[in-house]
N, C-alpha and C positions, 0 to 999 in steps of 0.2 A: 448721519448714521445714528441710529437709537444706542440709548444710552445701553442696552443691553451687550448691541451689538460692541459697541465702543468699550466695554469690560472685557471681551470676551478677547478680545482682536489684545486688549494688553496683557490680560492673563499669558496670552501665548508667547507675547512679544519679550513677557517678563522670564517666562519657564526660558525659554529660548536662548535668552542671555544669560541667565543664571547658567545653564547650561556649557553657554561657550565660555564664558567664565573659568568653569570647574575645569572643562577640558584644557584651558590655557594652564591651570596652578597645579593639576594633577601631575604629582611626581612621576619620572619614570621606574617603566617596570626594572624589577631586579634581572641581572644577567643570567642568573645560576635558579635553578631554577629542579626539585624532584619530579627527572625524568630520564630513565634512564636510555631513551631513544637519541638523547644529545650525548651520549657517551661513546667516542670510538675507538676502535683497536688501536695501540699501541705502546710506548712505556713514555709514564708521565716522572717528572722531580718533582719534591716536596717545595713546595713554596716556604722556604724559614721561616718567614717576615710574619708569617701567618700561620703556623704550624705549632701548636703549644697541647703540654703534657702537663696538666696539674696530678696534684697529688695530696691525700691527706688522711689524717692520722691519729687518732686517740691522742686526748693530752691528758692524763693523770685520773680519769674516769669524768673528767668534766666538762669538756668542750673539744669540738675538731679543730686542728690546726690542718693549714692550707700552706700549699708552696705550687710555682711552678719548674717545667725546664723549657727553651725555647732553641733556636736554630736548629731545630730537627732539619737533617739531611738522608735524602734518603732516593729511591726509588719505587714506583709500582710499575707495574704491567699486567694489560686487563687487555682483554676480548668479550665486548656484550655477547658475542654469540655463544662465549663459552666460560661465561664468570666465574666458576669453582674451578679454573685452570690458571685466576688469577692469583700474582705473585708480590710481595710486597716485603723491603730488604731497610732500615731506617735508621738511622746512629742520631743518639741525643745527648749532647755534649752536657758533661753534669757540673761544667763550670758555669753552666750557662744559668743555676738554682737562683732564683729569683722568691725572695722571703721578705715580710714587711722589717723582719729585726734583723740590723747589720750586724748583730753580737751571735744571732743562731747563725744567720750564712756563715761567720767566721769560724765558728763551732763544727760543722759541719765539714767544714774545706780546710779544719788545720791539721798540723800533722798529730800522729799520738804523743803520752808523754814520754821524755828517756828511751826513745825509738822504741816506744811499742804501737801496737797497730791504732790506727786512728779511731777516735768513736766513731764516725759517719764514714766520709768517703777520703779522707785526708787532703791536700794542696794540690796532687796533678792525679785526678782520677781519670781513668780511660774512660770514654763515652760508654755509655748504656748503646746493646744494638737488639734490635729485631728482626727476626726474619721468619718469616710464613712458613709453612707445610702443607697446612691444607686449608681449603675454603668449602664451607658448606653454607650454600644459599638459603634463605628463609622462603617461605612460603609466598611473601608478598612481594617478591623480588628488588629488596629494597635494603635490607636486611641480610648480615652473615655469621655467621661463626665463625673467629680466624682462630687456629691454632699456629702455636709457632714457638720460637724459640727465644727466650729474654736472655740477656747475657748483662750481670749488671754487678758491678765491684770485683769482676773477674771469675762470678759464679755464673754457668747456664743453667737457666732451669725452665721446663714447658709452661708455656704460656697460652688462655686459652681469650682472646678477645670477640666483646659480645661488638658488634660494628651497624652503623646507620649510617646508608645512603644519602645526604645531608644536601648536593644541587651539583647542577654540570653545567655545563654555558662557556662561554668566551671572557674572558677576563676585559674590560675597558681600557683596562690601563696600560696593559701589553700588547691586547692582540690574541693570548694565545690561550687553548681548548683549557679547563679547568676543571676538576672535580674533587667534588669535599665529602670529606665523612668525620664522623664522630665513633668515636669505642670508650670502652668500658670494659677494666677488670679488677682483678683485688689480689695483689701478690702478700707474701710474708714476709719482708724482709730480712727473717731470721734466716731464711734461705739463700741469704746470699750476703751471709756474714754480716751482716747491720743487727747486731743487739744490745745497743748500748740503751739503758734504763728498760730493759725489761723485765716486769712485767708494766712499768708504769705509763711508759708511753705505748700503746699499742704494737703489735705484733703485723696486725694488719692493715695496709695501705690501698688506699682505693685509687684506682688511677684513671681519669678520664683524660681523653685526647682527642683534639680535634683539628685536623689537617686537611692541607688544601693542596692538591699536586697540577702539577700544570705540564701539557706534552712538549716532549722534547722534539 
């Protein structure tokens, strides 16, 4: 064979293997995946394990401070065919406040002084709950507006969440149908009785949430 040919015959023989190579170490694809054609009718639970509501807040005009809440429980119920008819109902346990200082969680979770009302939420605060009213889809259908209702330290007050479509697929690990999303809002906490050090810790709390429901 000419030495031409003998380059040519290994270039290929190289690409080739490099090739099967890649294909051997190439990770597999992700299960969840934005489409909302893997998504079907019926009412899914919140996956806790993986369901988390941070939260954060003005500290004294100089930096944000960060917290989250986790074992959110809850329900959705969704029809692709008919998504602004979807319904979504969710309790987030606020003993569940997850903060890097154990001296603010304690601050937060203790009771007031001389039985007056607590600064934050006191020792046994009821769950934070949510529940929808209405859904209006975004243009790219991927995307909603959820209005609803927040019920949190015992006050309800309208709630308007900006939401992303975030993947659907089958879970590996169970088996079973999944779909995640992400939102986004900004309550006042003065609305619902939380104004301890105000004006200095901020009034206003941003809340992002991202949750994974799996059908039932």
């Amino acid at each position: 064979m000419k030495p031409i040919a003998l380059a040519l015959s290994a270039l290929v023989l190289g690409v080739g293997g490099v090739a099967a190579l890649e294909a051997q170490s190439a990770p597999p694809s992700k299960p969840g995946l934005v489409d909302v054609s893997r998504v079907t009718a019926g009412t899914y639970t919140t996956d806790g394990s993986h369901s988390l509501v941070a939260w954060s807040v003005d500290h004294f005009g100089f930096n944000d401070y960060f917290g989250l809440f986790g074992d959110v429980d809850g329900t959705l119920t969704i029809d692709p065919a008919d998504p602004s008819a979807a319904t979504v109902d969710v309790t987030i346990p606020i003993t569940s406040l997850a903060v890097v200082s154990e001296g603010l969680r304690d601050h937060m979770l203790r009771p007031g002084k001389d039985g007056e009302e607590p600064d934050f939420f006191g020792p046994e605060p009821e769950p934070a709950r949510f529940v929808s009213r209405a859904v209006r889809i975004g243009a790219s259908g991927v995307t909603a507006e959820v209005d609803g209702d927040l019920t949190l330290n015992g006050v309800t007050r309208p709630v308007e969440l900006y939401v992303s479509f975030t993947g659907a697929g089958t879970n590996p690990m169970n088996k079973r149908e999944t779909i995640g999303f992400e939102g986004r809002t900004t309550i006042q906490r003065s609305d619902f009785g939380i104004d301890y050090a105000l004006p200095m810790v901020g009034d206003a709390v941003e809340l992002e949430i991202t949750a994974a429901f799996e059908k039932e």
